[in-house]
N, C-alpha and C positions, 0 to 999 in steps of 0.2 A: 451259826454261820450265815444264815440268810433271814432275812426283816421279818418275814412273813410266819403264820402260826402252821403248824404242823399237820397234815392230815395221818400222815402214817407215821411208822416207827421200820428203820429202814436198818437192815439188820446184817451181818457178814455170817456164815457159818459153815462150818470143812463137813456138813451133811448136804442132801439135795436142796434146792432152789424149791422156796414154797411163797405162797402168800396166802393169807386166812383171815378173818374177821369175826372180830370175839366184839362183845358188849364195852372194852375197853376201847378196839380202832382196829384200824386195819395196819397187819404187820408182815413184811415184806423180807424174807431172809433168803439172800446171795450166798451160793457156792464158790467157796475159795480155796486154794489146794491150800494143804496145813505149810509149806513152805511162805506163802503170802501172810502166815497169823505172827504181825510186828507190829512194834509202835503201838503197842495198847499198854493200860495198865490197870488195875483189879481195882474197882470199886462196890463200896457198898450199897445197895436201892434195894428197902423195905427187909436191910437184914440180910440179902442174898448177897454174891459175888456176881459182878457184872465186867467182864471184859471190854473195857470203855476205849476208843483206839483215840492216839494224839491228834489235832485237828489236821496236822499233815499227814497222815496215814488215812485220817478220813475222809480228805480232798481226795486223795488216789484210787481209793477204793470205787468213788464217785464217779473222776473220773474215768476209772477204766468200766464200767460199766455203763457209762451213756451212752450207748451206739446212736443217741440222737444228736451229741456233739458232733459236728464238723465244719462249725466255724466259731468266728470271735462272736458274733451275734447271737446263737446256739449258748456260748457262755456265759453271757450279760443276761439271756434269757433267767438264766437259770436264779438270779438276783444274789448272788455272794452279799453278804456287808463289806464292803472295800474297807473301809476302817480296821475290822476284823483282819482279814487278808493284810496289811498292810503294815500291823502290830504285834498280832500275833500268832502270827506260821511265821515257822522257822523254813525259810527258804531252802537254809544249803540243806537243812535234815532232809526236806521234801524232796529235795536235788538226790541226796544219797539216797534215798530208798527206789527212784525210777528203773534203776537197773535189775532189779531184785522182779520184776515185774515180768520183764523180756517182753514189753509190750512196745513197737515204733509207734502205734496209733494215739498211747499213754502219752510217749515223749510230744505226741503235736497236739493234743488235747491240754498240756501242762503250758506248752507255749503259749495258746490262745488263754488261757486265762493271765499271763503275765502281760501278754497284749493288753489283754484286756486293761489290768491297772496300769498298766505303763500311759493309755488312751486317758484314762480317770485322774492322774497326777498331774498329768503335760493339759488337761484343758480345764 
């Protein structure tokens, strides 16, 4: 979802908020109440199950945890591939999961990114 190469691996989990660095990278796992665990689906990596969340559940996720979003420039920061965004998120799905959230800060973090491509189409 964004241009740029990876330095962590950034992780959702209904245990506590950890982050650690193993010889692989550094991985970073958010607490989410088990009501929040949707929109994934079970894939396989080196043989294991990996609960892999849709790109629109993993835009929210995202979103709801930048407390450093709070504007449209804070989102452009962040470098999305508008392409990406533009073809493949499902809007209304991303629309339907907002409330599930009960986050108001969620719903104006969601708008500033639609800002965002809306800014990106029109110019």
């Amino acid at each position: 979802m964004i241009p740029e190469g990876v330095y962590s691996v950034e992780a959702i989990s209904s245990r506590k908020t950890i982050s650690y660095q193993t010889h692989a990278g550094f991985f970073n796992y958010r607490r989410l109440p088990p009501r929040l665990f949707f929109g994934y689906q079970i894939v396989r990596y080196n043989g294991l199950p990996v609960l892999m969340a849709a790109p629109e559940k993993a835009i929210l996720d995202y979103l709801y945890f930048g407390t450093g979003i709070q504007s449209i420039q804070d989102v452009e920061a962040i470098r999305f591939n508008r392409f990406f965004l533009q073809n493949d998120v499902d809007w209304v799905l991303l629309e339907k999961y907002i409330p599930a959230f009960g986050s108001k800060i969620l719903k104006i973090r969601v708008g500033y990114l639609k800002k965002m491509l809306d800014h990106a189409l029109a110019g």
